[in-house]
Each structure stands twice: as C-alpha cells, then as structure tokens.
C-alpha positions as a LaTeX table, in Angstrom:
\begin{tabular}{lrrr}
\hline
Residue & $x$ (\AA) & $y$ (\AA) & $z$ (\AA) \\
\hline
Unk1 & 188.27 & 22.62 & 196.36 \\
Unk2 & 185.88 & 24.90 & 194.48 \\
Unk3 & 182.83 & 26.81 & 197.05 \\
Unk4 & 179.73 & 26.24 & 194.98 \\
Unk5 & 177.16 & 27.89 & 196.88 \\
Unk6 & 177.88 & 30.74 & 199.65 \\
Unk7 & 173.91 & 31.37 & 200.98 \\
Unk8 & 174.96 & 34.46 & 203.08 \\
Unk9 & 177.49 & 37.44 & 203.10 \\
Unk10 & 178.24 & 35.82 & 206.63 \\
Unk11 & 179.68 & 33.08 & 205.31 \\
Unk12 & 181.01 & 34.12 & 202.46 \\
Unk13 & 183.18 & 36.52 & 204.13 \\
Unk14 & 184.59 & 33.26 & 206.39 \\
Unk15 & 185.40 & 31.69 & 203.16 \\
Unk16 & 188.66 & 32.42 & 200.69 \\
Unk17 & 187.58 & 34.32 & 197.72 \\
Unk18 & 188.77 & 31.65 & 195.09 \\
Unk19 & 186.26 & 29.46 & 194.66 \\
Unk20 & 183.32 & 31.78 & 194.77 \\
Unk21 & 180.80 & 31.57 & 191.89 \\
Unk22 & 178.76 & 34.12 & 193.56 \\
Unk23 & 179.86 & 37.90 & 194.88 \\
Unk24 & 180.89 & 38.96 & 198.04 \\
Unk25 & 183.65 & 39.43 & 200.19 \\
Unk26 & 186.78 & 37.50 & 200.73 \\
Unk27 & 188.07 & 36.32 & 203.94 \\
Unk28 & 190.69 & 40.19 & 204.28 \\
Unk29 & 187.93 & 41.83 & 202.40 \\
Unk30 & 189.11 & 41.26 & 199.10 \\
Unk31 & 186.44 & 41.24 & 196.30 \\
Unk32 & 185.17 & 37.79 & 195.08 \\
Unk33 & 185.93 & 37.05 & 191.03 \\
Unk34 & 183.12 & 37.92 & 188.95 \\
Unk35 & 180.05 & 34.69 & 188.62 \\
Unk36 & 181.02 & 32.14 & 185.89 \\
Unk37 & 183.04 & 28.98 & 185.37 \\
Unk38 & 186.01 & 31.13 & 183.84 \\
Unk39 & 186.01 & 32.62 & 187.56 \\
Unk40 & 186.03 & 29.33 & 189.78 \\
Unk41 & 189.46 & 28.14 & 191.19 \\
Unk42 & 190.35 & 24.80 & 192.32 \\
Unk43 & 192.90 & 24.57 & 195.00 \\
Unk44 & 193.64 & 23.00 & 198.10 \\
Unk45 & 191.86 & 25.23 & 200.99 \\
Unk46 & 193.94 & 25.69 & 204.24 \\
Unk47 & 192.97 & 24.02 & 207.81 \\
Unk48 & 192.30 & 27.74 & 208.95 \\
Unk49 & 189.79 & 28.60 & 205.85 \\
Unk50 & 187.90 & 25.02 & 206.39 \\
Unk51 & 187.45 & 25.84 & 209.98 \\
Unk52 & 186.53 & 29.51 & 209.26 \\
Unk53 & 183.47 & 27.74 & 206.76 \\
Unk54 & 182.79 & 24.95 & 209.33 \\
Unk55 & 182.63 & 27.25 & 212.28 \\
Unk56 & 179.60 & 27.04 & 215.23 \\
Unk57 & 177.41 & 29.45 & 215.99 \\
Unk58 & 178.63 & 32.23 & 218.06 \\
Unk59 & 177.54 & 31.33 & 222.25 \\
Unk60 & 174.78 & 33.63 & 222.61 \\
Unk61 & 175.70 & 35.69 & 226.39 \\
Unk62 & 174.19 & 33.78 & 229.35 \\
Unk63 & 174.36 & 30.22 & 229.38 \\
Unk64 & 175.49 & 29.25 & 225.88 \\
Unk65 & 172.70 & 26.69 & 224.25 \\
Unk66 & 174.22 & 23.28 & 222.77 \\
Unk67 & 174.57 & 22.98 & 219.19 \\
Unk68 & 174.61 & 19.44 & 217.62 \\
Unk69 & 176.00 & 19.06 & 213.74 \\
Unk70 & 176.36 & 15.62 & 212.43 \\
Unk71 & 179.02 & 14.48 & 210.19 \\
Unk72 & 178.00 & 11.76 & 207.69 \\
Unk73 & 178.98 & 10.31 & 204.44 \\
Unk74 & 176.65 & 8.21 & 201.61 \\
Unk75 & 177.09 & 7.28 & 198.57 \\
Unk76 & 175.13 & 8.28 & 195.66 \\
Unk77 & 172.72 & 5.26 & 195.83 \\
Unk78 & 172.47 & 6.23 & 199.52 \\
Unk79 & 174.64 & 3.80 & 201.24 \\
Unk80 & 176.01 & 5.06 & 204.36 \\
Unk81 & 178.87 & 2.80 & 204.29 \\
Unk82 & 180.58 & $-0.19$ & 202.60 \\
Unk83 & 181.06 & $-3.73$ & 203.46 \\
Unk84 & 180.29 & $-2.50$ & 207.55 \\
Unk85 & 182.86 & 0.78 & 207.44 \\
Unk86 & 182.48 & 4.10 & 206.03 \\
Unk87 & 186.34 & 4.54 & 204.53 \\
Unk88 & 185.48 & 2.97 & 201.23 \\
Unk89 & 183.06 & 5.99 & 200.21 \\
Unk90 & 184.88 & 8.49 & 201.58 \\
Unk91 & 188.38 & 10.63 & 200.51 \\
Unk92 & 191.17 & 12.19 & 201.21 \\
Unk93 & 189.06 & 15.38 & 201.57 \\
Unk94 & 186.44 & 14.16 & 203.18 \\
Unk95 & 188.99 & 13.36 & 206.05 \\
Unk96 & 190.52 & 16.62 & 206.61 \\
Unk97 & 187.01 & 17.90 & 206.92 \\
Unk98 & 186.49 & 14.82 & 209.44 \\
Unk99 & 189.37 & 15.78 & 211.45 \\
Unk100 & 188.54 & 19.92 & 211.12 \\
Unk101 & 185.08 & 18.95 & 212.12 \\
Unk102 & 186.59 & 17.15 & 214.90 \\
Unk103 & 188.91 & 19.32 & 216.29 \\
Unk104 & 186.10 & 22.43 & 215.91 \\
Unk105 & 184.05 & 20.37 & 218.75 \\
Unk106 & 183.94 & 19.85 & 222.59 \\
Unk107 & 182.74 & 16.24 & 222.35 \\
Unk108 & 182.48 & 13.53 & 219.50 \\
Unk109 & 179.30 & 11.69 & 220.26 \\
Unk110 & 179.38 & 8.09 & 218.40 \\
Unk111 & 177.01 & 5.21 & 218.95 \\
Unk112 & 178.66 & 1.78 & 220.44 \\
Unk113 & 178.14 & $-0.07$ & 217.40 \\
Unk114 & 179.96 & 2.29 & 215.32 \\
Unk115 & 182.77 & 2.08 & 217.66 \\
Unk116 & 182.66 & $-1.29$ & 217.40 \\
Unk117 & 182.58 & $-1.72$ & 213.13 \\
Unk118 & 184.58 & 1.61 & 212.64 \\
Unk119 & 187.67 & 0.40 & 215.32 \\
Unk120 & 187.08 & 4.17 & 217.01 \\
Unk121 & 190.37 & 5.47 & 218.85 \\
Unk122 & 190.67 & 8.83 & 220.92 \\
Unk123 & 190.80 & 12.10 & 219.04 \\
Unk124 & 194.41 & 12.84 & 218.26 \\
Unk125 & 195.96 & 16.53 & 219.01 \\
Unk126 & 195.89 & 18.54 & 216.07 \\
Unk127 & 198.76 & 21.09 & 216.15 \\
Unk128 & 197.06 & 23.76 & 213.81 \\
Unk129 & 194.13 & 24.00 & 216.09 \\
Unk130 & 196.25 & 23.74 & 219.27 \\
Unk131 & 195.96 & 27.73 & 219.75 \\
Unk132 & 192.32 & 28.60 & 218.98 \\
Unk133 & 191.10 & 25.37 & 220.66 \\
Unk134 & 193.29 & 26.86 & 224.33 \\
Unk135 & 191.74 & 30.23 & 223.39 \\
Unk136 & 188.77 & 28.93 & 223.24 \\
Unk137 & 188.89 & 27.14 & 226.72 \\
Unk138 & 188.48 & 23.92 & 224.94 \\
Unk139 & 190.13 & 20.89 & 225.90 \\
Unk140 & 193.74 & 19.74 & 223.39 \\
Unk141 & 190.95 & 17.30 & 222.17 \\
Unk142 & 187.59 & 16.56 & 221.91 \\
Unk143 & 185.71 & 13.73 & 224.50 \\
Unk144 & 184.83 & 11.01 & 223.00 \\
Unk145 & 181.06 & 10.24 & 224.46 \\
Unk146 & 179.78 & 6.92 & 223.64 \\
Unk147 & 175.93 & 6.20 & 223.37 \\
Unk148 & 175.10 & 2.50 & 224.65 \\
Unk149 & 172.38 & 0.64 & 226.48 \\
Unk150 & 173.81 & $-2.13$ & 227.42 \\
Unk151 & 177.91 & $-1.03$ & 228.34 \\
Unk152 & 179.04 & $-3.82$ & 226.96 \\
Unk153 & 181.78 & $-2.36$ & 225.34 \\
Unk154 & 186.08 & $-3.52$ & 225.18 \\
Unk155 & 187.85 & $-1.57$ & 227.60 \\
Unk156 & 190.79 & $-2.88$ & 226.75 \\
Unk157 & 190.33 & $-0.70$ & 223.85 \\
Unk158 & 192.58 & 2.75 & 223.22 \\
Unk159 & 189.65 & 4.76 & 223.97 \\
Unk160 & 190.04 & 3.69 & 227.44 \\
Unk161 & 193.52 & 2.80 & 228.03 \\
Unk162 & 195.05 & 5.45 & 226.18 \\
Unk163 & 193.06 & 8.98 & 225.81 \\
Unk164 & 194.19 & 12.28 & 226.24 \\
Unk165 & 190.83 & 13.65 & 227.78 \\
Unk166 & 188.57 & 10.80 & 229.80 \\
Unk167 & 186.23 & 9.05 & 227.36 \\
Unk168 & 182.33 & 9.35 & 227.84 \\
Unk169 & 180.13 & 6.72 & 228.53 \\
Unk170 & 176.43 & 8.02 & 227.85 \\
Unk171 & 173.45 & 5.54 & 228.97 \\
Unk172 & 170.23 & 5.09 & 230.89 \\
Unk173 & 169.70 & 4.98 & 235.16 \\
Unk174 & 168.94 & 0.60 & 234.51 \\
Unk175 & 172.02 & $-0.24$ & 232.92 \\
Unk176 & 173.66 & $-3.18$ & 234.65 \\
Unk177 & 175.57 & $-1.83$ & 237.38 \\
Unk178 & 178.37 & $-4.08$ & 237.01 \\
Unk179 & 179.22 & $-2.60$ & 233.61 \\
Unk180 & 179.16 & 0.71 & 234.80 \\
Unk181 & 181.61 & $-0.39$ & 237.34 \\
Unk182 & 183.58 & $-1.73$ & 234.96 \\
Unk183 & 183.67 & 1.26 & 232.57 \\
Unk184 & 184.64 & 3.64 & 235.43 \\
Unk185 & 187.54 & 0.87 & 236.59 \\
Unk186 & 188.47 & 1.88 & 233.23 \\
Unk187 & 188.74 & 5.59 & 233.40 \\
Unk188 & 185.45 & 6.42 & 231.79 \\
Unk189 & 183.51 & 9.19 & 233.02 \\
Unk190 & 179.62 & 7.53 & 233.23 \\
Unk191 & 176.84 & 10.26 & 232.36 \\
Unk192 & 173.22 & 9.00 & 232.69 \\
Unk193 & 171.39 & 10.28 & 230.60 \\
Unk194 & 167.98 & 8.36 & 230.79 \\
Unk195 & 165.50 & 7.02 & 232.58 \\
Unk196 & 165.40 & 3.55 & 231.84 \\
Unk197 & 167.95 & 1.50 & 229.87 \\
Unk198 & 168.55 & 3.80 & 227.01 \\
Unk199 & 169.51 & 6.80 & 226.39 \\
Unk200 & 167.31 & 9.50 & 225.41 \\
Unk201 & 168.46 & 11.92 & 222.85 \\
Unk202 & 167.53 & 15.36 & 224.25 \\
Unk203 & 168.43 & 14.61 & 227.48 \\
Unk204 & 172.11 & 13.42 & 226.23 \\
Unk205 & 172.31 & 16.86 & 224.92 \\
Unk206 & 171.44 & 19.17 & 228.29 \\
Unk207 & 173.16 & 16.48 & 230.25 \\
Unk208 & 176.81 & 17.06 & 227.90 \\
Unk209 & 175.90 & 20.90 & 227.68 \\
Unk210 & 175.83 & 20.79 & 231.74 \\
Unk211 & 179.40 & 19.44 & 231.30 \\
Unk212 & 180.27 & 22.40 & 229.41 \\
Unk213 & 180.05 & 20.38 & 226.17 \\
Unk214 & 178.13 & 22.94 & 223.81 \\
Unk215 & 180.02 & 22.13 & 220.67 \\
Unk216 & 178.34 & 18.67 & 219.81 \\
Unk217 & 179.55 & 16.86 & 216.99 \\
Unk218 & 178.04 & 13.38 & 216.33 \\
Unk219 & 179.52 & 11.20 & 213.84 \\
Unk220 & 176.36 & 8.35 & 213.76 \\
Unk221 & 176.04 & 5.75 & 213.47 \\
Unk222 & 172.76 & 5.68 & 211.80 \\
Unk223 & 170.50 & 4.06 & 214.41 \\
Unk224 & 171.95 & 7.27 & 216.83 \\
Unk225 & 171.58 & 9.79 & 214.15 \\
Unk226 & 168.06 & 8.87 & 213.37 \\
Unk227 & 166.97 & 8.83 & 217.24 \\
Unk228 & 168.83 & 12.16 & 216.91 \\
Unk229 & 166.23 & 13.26 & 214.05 \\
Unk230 & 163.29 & 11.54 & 215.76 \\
Unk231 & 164.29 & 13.53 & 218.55 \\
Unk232 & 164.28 & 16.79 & 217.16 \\
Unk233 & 167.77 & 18.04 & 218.75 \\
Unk234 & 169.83 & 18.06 & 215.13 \\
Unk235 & 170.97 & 21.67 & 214.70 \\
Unk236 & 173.26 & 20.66 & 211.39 \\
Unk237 & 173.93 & 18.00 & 209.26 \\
Unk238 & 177.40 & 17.96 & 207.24 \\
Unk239 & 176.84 & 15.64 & 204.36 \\
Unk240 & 179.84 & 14.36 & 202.20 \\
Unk241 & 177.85 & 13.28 & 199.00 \\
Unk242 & 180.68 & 10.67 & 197.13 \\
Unk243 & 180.71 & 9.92 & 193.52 \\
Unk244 & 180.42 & 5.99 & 194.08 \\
Unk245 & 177.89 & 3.39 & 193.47 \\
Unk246 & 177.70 & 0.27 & 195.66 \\
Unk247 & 174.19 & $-1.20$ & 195.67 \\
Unk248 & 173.35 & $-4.37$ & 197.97 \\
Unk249 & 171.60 & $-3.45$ & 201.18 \\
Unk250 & 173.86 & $-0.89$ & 203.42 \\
Unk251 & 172.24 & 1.61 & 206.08 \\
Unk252 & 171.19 & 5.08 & 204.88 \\
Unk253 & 173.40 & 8.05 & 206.94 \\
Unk254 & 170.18 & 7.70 & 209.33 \\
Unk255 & 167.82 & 4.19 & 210.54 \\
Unk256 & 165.01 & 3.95 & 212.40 \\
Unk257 & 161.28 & 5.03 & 212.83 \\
Unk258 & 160.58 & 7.58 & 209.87 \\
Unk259 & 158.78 & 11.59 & 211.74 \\
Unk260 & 155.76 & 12.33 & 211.19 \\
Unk261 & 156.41 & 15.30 & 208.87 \\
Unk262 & 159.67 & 15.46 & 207.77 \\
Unk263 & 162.19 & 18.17 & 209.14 \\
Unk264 & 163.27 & 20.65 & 206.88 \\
Unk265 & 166.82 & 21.94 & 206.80 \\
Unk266 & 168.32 & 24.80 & 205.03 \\
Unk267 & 171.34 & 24.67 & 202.50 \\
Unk268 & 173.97 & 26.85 & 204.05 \\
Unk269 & 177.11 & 26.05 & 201.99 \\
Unk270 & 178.10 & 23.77 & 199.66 \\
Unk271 & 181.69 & 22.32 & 198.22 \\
Unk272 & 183.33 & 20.70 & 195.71 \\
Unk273 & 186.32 & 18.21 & 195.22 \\
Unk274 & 186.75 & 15.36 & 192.52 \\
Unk275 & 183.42 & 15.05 & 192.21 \\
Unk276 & 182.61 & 14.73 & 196.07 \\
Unk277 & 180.44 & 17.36 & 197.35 \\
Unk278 & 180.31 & 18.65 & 201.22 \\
Unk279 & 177.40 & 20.45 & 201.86 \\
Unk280 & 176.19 & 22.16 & 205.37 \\
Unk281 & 172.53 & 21.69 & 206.14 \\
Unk282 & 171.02 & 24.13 & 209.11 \\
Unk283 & 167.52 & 23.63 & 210.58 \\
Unk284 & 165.10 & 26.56 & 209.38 \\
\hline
\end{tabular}
C-alpha cells in the first residue's frame, strides 16, 4: 500500500514513513524518503499503522461531541454496488480497512435494507484491537444500530440471536408497537429517535452520542447515507474508489433528494493498492 497524499504533519506523523511521496515525519520520528517515484514503497501496512491513519478525532474535554465517518465503496462509473451487494467492487484491502474502520468505532450504523441485501451479522472480536479498544472504554465490539421505519426486520437473524454487544434498533415514536415488541423479545435495545415514523438523522446522532456512542461509523446504505448528507451531520466520508467498470443502473454510494448547495469536504489522506484508492474526506 503506497500513501499518496499526507495533507498535514498530523497525519503524516500517524502514518509509516514508506510510502510517503511528500516530507515529514515517520510514525518513531524517522525522516520520510525524499519526493519521487524512486522513493515510494509498496508494502503491506500493519493493523496498528491503518488504525493510526484512520484514527477519530481526539474527544475534546467536557462532553465529547459525536463524530460520524462513512465507509463506502463505488466503482469508477459510480456504482455503489453490483448485482444488489457491494463485495464484487471491493478487495482484499478494502476489507481490512472495513474491519479497522469497524473495530475503530462505538457503533456501526447500517440502514435495514442493507442488512437485508448485504446478509449483515454482528461485528466479530478483533484480537489486535482487543487492548486499545478496553483502554479506550469501548465495548470488545462495536453495536450494530439499525435504521428502519417500519421494524420489519428477521430476528431470527445472527444479529439478534447471536451478538456479543445488544444490537440497535433506531426508528421513529409511530412505529407499530407490535414490532417494537417483537424486536425487544429479541434482545434488541429500541432507541427512538424520531418523531413520527422515521428516523431523523441528527437526532439518531445526539440520541447514540447520549448512549455514549461518539465514534459513529455508518456503512450506508445509500438512501441512509444521503439522508445523512441532506442532514448535514457527515463529519467524514472514507471512499474506496475500485478500478472496475460495471454499467447498468446500480445506486451511487449516496440516493435521495440532491442539497441545495453542495457540501464541500476536504481531502485529508489518500491511498493506494492495485489500483484501488482509499481516500479520507473531512468536512471544511
């Protein structure tokens, strides 16, 4: 994995120094190889160094505030996914930043249709991150929050038979009681998060926050990640841009109502594997 663009000292200094096609600092203070393509080295990067590049914010004192990256994948016609399912875009890369992403967050926030197409399951330990995760106060894994309207969701499903930390049901005050019911019969932990049948987006976020869920990672699908954007609560979008082609008539990363001035995001690293690039996009 080659590090094509470092934007600060900050996080260049998280990253290793191979890589690098710009100066700074390596992750023990070592210098970074001079610029130029004689200089760039392509090599596997270690779980530690991808969660050193990938990490949040550091909690400001007081009452830390939420921040919500999203993890997507498109093609380079723009097709979020293939045939219903993201897989056939994506790479082995691409899912060790998936699961780094993953275990870097308090909760996984997923819309019910994705669970649905995408065959979700509960977030799996991850024995590299057991330690920092514990000193972290974090739970072994993230929740798993699910964003639905109507709760009409399998919970005969490993999600709720079979998870390490109670799954999340996220949805509006009018949702059928019965299904709510039937979701907490299952273990699921209920969080209203709206008014009227839905859920609406920047209340999901101060309602999971309260919970002590700051570290929001959403993984779409697109209809949720554009109510995200419409929303205005995206702090971060991690892109995975794959070398493929599929054409027909698949979602972009993000559906939906277009804003009425688009929201401009700020390049904050960018890297490189077989001709997939991962880039990290911050709001200015």
């Amino acid at each position: 994995m080659r590090r094509l663009f470092p934007v600060t000292e900050e996080t260049a200094a998280q990253a290793p120094a191979g890589g690098a096609r710009t100066s700074g600092r390596g992750p023990e203070g070592e210098a970074s190889p001079p610029v130029g393509a004689a200089a760039v080295v392509d090599r596997e990067w270690s779980l530690a160094e991808l969660a050193a590049a990938y990490a949040y914010p550091e909690p400001s004192p007081g009452a830390p505030r939420p921040w919500l990256r999203a993890n997507m994948v498109s093609s380079l016609d723009g097709a979020a996914q293939h045939e219903g399912r993201s897989q056939p875009i994506s790479s082995a890369t691409d899912m060790r930043i998936f699961g780094t992403l993953r275990a870097l967050a308090d909760v996984v926030v997923v819309g019910a249709e994705t669970v649905r197409q995408e065959g979700y399951r509960p977030a799996r330990v991850r024995d590299e991150f057991a330690a920092a995760r514990a000193a972290a106060g974090q739970t072994p894994v993230p929740a798993i929050a699910i964003v639905t309207a109507s709760v009409e969701l399998d919970f005969t499903l490993p999600l709720f038979t079979s998870p390490l930390v109670p799954t999340l049901v996220l949805t509006g005050a009018a949702a059928a009681p019965d299904r709510i019911a039937a979701a907490e019969r299952a273990g699921a932990q209920v969080v209203i998060a709206g008014e009227g049948m839905g859920v609406e987006p920047a209340r999901a976020v101060q309602v999971l926050a309260g919970l002590g869920h700051t570290r929001l990672l959403t993984e779409g699908g697109p209809r949720l990640l554009g109510q995200l954007i419409a929303a205005d609560v995206l702090d971060e979008l991690c892109l995975t841009v794959s070398p493929t082609l599929t054409a027909g008539n698949a979602q972009r990363i993000a559906g939906g109502p277009s804003v009425a001035v688009p929201h401009r995001f700020e390049l904050a690293s960018l890297l490189e594997q077989d001709g997939f690039l991962f880039g990290r996009y911050c709001r200015t």
